[in-house]
Residue, then its C-alpha position, 0 to 999 in steps of 0.5 A: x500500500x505503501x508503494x503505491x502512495x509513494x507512486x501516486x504522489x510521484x506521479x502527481x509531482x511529475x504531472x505538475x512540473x510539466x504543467x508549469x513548464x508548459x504554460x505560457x505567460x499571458x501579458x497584457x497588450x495595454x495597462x492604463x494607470x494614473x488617473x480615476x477609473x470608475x468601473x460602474x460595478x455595483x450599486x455605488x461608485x467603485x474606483x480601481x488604480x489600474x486596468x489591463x487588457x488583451x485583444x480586445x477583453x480587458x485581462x486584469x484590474x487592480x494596482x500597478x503592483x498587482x498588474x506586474x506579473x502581467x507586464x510583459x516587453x512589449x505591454x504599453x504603459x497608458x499614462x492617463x495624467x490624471x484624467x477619467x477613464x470610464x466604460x465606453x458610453x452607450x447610446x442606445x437609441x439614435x437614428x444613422x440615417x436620420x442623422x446622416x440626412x440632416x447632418x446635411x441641410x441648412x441647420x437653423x434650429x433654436x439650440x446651438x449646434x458644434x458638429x464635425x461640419x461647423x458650429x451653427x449657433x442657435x436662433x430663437x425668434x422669428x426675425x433671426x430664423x427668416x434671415x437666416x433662411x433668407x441667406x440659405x436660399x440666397x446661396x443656393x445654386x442647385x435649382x433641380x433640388x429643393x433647399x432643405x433646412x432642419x431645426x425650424x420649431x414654431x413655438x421659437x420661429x413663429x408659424x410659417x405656411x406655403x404661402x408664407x414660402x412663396x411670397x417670399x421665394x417664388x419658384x425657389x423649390x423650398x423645404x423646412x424640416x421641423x426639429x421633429x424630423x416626423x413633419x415638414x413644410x413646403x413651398x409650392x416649388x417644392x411640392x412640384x419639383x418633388x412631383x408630390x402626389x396632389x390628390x393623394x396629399x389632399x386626402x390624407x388625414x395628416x396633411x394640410x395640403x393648402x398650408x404646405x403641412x405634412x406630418x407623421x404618416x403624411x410625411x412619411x408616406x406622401x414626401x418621403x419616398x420621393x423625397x429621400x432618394x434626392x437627398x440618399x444618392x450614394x455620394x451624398x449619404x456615404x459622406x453623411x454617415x461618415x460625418x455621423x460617425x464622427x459625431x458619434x465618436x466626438x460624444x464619447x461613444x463606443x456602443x449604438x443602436x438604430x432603433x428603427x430599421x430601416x426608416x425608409x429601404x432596408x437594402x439601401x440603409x443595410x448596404x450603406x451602414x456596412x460601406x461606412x460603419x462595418x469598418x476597422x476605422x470606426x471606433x463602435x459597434x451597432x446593434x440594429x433593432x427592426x421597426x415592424x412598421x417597416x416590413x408589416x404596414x398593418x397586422x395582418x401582414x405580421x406573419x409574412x414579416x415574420x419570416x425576414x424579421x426573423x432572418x435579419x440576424x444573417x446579415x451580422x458582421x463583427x461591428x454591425x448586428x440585428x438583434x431580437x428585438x423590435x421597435x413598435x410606435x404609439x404616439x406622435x412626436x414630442x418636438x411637434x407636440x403631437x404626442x397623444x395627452x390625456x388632459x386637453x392641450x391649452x390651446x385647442x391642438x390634439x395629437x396624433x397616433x401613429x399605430x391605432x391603439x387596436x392595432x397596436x395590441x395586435x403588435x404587442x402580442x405577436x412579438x410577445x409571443x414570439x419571445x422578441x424584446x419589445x421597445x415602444x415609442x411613446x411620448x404622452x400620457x395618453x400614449x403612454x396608458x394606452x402602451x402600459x394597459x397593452x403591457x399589463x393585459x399580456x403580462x398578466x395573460x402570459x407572464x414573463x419574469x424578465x422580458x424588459x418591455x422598454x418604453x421610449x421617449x417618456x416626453x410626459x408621464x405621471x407619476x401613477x403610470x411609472x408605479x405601475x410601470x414598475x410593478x409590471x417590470x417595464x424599464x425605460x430610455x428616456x429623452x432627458x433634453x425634452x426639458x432643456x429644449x422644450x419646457x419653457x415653450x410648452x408651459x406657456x403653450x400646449x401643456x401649461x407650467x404644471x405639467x411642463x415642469x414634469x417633462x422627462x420626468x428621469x427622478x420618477x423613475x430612478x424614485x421607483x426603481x426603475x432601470x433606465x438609460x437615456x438617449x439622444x435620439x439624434x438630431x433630437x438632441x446632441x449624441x453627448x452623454x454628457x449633455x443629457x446627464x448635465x440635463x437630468x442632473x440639473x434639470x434646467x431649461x434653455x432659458x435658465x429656468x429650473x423645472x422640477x427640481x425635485x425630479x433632478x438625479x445624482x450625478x451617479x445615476x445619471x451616469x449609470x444611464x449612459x453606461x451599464x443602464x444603457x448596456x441591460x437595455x440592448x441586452x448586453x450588459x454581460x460584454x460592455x457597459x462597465x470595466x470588468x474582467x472579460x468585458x469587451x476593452x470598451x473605454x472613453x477618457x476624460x478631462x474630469x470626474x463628472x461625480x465630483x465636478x459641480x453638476x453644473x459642469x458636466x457638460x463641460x468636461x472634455x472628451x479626450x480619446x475613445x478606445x474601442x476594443x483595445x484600440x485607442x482612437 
């Protein structure tokens, strides 16, 4: 018996001296050190002294002294010099070709905007907007197109009509975008050099034909199709997104999702995110998010939609992925304040849905029960109970313990839906810049100072413990992190004013919205979203800790540099 010890243990020996000879030392390509690293892991702030990656993972966190044994020849010693270093950030709501469209037009809209094709400074009044647009038709020398101008609101500029347009242009083809993107009006130039359909424009429901005025399903089906293939022609959209990407990367941001895809093609939009964004050079990811909507126009044709929804995911590259996910809307837009309220508007006007709350339950359930993650566009209240009412009705019916049923928007919500928002489980990416840009305008008109107050109401939800990110949306807001922290941190309008103040967050959970908040929303909170060993190398640096500086000052803090992957741009 003896022996056979004595052999055993000799064996064992043997079997572990070749182990140790044979395993090869793993070092890190990169260690960052010298600055404040915030891993956003766990429920508080939590700082580490170093991190170290390899490929595109990160291998090692601790201190220099604990990083030493993976601190090989050719391992790159990242000196932060005293900056911030963060998880990538993650914008989970935007729209490429949105912004690839608009990142093009004449920008005269009432907030200043710094893009990587110039500054445009803000306008807020009628006669500031007229001159402006006055210098843009001026310039303009391409006759067989009409100028397109983004950021009109009339609350700031004042109403326009058609015959406003053409009094003062004649046959200069012109079109005025409303910030909303979901309406625009046009000169009689333009309605002709578009070849609009006049009788189908006449019977739409939401258009107003005399007044130049198409909005919602009117814009999108009567001006767009004509309308986008202008302004989408290769050359012009390939420099677009190229300016997007830029923005993109400008903000901070490693991660995004266009949450409705496609707007208008699906193999014209695929093909040109994958020319510019599927790219070694670009310093994120995209996930992409079908809208029903796009490939079902009612819900009887839910089933035969099915089928390509379901397949997009062949499409997945490294950097561009469908998911299993799908975008459904409710109500109209909120920069047009066309979102459906419970309580009248004060000055007569009412919103507009843009699925019929019949239809909509249809949708809601077929994807339901095709276990897809739902996310819904929904801005009012009355949007909003319509939505929740959906939510609660299948939850109860068929219950899922976590199917984060997503809200978007949020532009006014009461206290009462959000509580029963979180007894359902729904979660929420919430559109904080409402406030900045709109709550002024809409206490004195539409909404009146009570409810105004409560725009993006981000407190309400955090209060109830709700798991929320927020987005731009962009062009509705600036693809800034920082910016829509500093707004739901500080909850100040344009003018100054502070609305709802006991709506406002930390500064912490304004970051985790933009952060490990925003990865759970897309479902990826395993691989991105904090600085964890064996999460992606996902980072932004920069100049200062936004927990520390005065909340007045987060949106100030500079962007330094983006490491995408282990790639540092």
């Amino acid at each position: 018996m003896k022996s056979h010890l004595t052999y055993f243990f000799a064996l064992t020996l043997l079997l572990l001296s070749c182990k140790e000879e044979n395993t090869v030392q793993t070092f890190a390509d990169t260690i960052y050190f010298n600055g404040t690293i915030i891993t956003m892991e766990g429920d508080e702030p939590n700082y580490v002294k170093a991190v170290a990656t390899k490929g595109d993972k990160i291998l090692k966190i601790g201190d220099l002294k604990e990083l030493k044994s993976i601190t090989g020849d050719s391992t790159q010693l990242i000196n932060l010099e005293r900056n911030t270093m963060l998880p990538g950030f993650i914008e989970p709501h935007l729209h490429p070709l949105l912004a690839t469209i608009l990142i093009q037009t004449e920008i005269i809209a009432f907030n200043d905007w710094n893009l990587p094709n110039g500054n445009f400074p803000g306008v807020k009044d009628d006669a500031s907007y007229w001159e402006r647009l006055d210098a843009a038709v001026a310039k303009e020398t391409n006759r067989t197109t009409p100028l397109i101008t983004w950021g009109f609101h009339q609350l700031y500029h004042g109403d326009i009509t058609r015959a406003d347009l053409d009094a003062r242009y004649g046959d200069e083809p012109v079109l005025i975008w409303q910030y909303s993107f979901h309406e625009a009006i046009l000169n009689t130039a333009a309605i002709k050099i578009l070849n609009i359909d006049e009788s189908a424009a006449k019977t739409h429901p939401q258009v107003e034909f005399e007044k130049g005025r198409f909005y919602e399903k009117g814009m999108q089906q009567v001006v767009a199709p004509n309308l986008f293939p202008i302004i989408l022609n290769p050359q012009r959209a390939i420099k677009g997104l190229q300016l997007t990407a830029k923005a993109i990367q400008n903000g901070g941001v490693t991660t995004v999702a266009d949450m409705a895809m496609p707007l208008v093609n699906l193999d014209m939009e695929l093909n040109l995110v994958k020319g510019v964004l599927d790219n070694p050079q670009v310093p994120f990811r995209t996930f992409l998010i079908p809208m029903a909507s796009s490939f079902a126009k009612n819900s009887g044709e839910l089933d035969n939609a099915f089928t390509t929804i379901d397949s997009l995911e062949k499409h997945n590259t490294h950097r561009i992925k469908f998911v299993k996910q799908i975008k459904l809307m409710a109500d109209g837009a909120f920069y047009s304040q066309l979102m459906q309220m419970a309580e009248p508007y004060t000055d007569g006007h009412h919103g507009e849905w843009l699925t019929e709350p019949a239809e909509f339950a249809k949708y809601a359930e077929f994807f339901w029960d095709k276990d897809y993650r739902v996310h819904v566009h929904a801005n009012g209240d009355k949007g909003v109970e319509m939505v929740l009412g959906n939510l609660e009705k299948l939850q109860k019916e068929k219950p899922k313990t976590d199917h984060r049923f997503t809200f978007h928007h949020l532009g006014y919500v009461r206290k009462d839906q959000v509580k029963r928002m979180a007894k359902v489980g729904a979660q929420a990416s919430i559109q904080p810049y409402y406030l900045y840009s709109l709550g002024s305008k809409y206490a004195e008109t539409g909404l009146g100072n009570k409810r105004a107050q409560r725009i993006s109401p981000v407190g309400y939800l955090i209060q109830n413990d709700i798991t929320t990110c927020f987005h731009s949306d962009f062009f509705m807001a600036p693809v800034e992190p920082l910016t829509l922290m500093w707004t739901a941190v500080n909850r100040k309008t344009i003018d100054g004013r502070t609305f709802g103040a006991e709506l406002r967050i930390s500064a912490w959970e304004a970051l985790r919205a933009v952060t490990i908040n925003a990865a759970h929303h897309l479902n990826q909170e395993e691989s991105i979203g904090s600085i964890k060993v064996g999460k992606k190398a996902d980072f932004v640096i920069i100049g200062k800790n936004p927990l520390t500086v005065s909340p007045e000052k987060i949106k100030d803090i500079q962007v330094v540099s983006t490491i995408f992957e282990g790639r540092q741009f």
